[in-house]
N, C-alpha and C positions, 0 to 999 in steps of 0.2 A: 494488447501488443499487436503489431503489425506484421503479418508475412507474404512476405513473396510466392506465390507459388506461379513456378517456372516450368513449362510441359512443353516437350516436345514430341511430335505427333509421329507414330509409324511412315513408315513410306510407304507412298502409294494408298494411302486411306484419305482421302478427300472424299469420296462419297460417303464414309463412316461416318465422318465430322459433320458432314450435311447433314445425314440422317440423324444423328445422335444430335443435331444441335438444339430443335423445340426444349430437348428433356433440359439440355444443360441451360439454357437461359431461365426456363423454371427454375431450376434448381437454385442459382444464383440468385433469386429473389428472394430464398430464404433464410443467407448466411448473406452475413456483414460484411458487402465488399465495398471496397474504397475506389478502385478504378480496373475495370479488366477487357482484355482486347487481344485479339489474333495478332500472334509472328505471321510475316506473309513472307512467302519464296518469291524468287526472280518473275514471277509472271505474275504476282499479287495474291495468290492464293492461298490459303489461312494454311499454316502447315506447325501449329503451336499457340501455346496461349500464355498469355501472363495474366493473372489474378490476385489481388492485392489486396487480401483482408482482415479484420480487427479478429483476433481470436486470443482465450485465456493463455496457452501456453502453443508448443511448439507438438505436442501429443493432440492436442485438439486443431489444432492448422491441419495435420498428418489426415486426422482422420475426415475433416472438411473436403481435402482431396481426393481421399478414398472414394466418398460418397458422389464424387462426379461423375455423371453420366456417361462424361467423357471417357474416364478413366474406366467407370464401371464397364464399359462397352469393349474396352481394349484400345480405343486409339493411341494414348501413348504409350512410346517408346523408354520417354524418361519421363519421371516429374520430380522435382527439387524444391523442397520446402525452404526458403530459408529467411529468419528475423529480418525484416525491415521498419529503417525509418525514414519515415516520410520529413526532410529534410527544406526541398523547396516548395515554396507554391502550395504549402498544407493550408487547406483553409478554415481547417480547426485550429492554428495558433495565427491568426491574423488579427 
């Protein structure tokens, strides 16, 4: 199953997110992700993330999030788990 997971970063932690980022792209090499990438603010600056990965249920997506460095570190403010499907342009049903 597919989830979205949708973070939004504190304010004012852009140096967090730099520092914290070697860990989190490690980290994302161990969990099954489909496609993930920085929200950027008015001046292009990563200030959130979207991450889009295959997990058993909606308890294990939860805890995949947990386990981010990001998250572990305190950058965000929110994070939102929620079921997705990959609808267009999936290149597993082509």
């Amino acid at each position: 199953m597919l989830f979205a997971l949708i973070c939004t970063d504190k304010p004012d932690s852009l140096d967090l997110r730099m520092a914290t980022r070697p860990a989190h792209l490690t980290y994302l090499e161990t969990v099954d992700v489909k496609g993930a990438g920085p929200f950027l603010d008015a001046s292009g600056n990563p200030n959130g993330s979207l991450v889009i990965i295959e997990a058993a249920d909606q308890a294990e997506a939860q805890a995949i999030a947990g386990r981010d460095p990001y998250a572990m570190a305190g950058l965000f403010a929110s994070v939102e788990v929620r079921p997705w499907k990959w609808l267009i342009k999936n290149p597993e049903t082509k």
